[in-house]
Structures are given as structure tokens and as C-alpha cells.
C-alpha positions in Angstrom: -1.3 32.9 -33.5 -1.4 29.7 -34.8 -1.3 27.2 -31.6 -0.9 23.7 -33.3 2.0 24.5 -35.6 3.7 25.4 -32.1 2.6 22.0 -30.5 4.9 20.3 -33.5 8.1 22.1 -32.6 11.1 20.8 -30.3 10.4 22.4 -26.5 6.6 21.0 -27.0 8.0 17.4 -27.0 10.3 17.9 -24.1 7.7 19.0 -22.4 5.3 16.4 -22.8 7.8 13.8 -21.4 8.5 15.3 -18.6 4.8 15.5 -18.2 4.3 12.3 -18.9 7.1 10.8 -16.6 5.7 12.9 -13.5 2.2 11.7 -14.3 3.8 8.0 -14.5 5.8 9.2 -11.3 2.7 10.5 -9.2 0.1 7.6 -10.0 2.6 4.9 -8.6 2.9 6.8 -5.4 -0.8 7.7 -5.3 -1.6 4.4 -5.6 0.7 2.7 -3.2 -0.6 5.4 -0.5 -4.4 4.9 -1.4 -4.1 1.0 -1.1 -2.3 1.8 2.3 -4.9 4.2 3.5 -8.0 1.7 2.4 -6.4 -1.2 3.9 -5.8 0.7 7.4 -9.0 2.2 6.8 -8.4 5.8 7.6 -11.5 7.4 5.3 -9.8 10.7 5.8 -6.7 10.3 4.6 -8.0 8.7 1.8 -10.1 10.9 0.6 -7.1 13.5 1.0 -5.0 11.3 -1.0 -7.2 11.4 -3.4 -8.4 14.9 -3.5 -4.8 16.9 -3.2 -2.2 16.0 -5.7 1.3 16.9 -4.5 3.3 14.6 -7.3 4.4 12.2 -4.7 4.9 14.1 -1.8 2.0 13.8 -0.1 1.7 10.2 -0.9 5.2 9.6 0.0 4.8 11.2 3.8 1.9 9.1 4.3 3.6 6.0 3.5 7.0 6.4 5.3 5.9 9.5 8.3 2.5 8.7 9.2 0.9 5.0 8.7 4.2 4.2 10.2 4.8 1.3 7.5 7.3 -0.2 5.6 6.8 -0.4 1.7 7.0 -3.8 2.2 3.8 -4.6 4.1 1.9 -3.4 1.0 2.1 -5.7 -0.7 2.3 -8.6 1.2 4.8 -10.6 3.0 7.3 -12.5 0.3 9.1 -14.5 3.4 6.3 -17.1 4.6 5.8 -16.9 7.9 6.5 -19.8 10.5 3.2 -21.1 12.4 3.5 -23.6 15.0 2.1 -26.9 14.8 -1.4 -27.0 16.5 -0.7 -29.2 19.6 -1.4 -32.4 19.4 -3.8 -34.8 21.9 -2.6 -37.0 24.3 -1.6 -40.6 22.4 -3.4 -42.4 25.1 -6.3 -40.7 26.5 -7.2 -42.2 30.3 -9.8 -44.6 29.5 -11.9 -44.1 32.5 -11.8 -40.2 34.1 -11.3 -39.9 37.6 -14.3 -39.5 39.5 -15.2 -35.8 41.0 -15.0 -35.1 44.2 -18.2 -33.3 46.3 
């Protein structure tokens, strides 16, 4: 049987973009999850992460079920976030300090 002239027909191309888009589907999630897991760093559940691929699913649990994150926080806040001004020293410091008492 001649395997490459069946690799040129119709069903062969379907395939490979379906392949392709799950591939594409599977490394965002993957990544989104590792960077989560590194940043938190839980070793375990990165190396699981990386080890078991479960197109998404996986990934997509660890994310939303178990770091107990929004998909916001990866990657970064977009909204600066209000500090307070450091306080500020007395205009006129007392120029002699009272005296302690024994």
C-alpha cells in the first residue's frame, strides 16, 4: 500500500487541521497553566502540567478549580493600582526635644 499517495487525498488535510488547531488550542492552555504553576511555585503541579497532556483540560482545571485565580492575574494587573502617599514629616520639627524624665 502506498502511504504517501494517501497523505495527498482530501480526509488527510482535514485531519491535519484539526490537528493543528488542537495543538494551537492545547499549547495556549499549557502555557497559561505552567506560568501559573511556576509563579505560585507549586513544583508538582508543574511538572504534572508538563508531563500529562489532556488538550486543555487539565490545564484549564488548574487555572479556574485549583490555584484559585483569575485569568487575569496572569498576566499582570492592566488597572494601576492606587498607593498612598508616604506620610509626610512634620513642617516644623520642635527645635529643642523635651528633656526625659528619670
Amino acid at each position: 500500500m502506498n502511504y504517501w499517495n494517501m497523505m495527498s487525498t482530501p480526509w488527510f488535510a482535514g485531519f491535519s487541521f484539526w490537528m493543528l488547531l488542537i495543538l494551537a488550542w492545547s499549547l495556549v492552555w499549557k502555557g497559561l497553566a505552567l506560568w501559573r504553576a511556576a509563579q505560585k511555585g507549586e513544583k508538582v503541579w508543574f511538572v504534572a502540567l508538563l508531563v500529562i497532556n489532556t488538550v486543555g483540560i487539565l490545564e484549564i482545571l488548574y487555572l479556574y478549580v485549583f490555584s484559585k485565580g483569575k485569568l487575569s492575574g496572569l498576566m499582570g494587573s492592566k488597572t494601576p493600582t492606587q498607593t498612598p502617599p508616604p506620610a509626610m514629616p512634620p513642617a516644623n520639627p520642635p527645635a529643642n526635644p523635651p528633656a526625659e524624665q528619670k
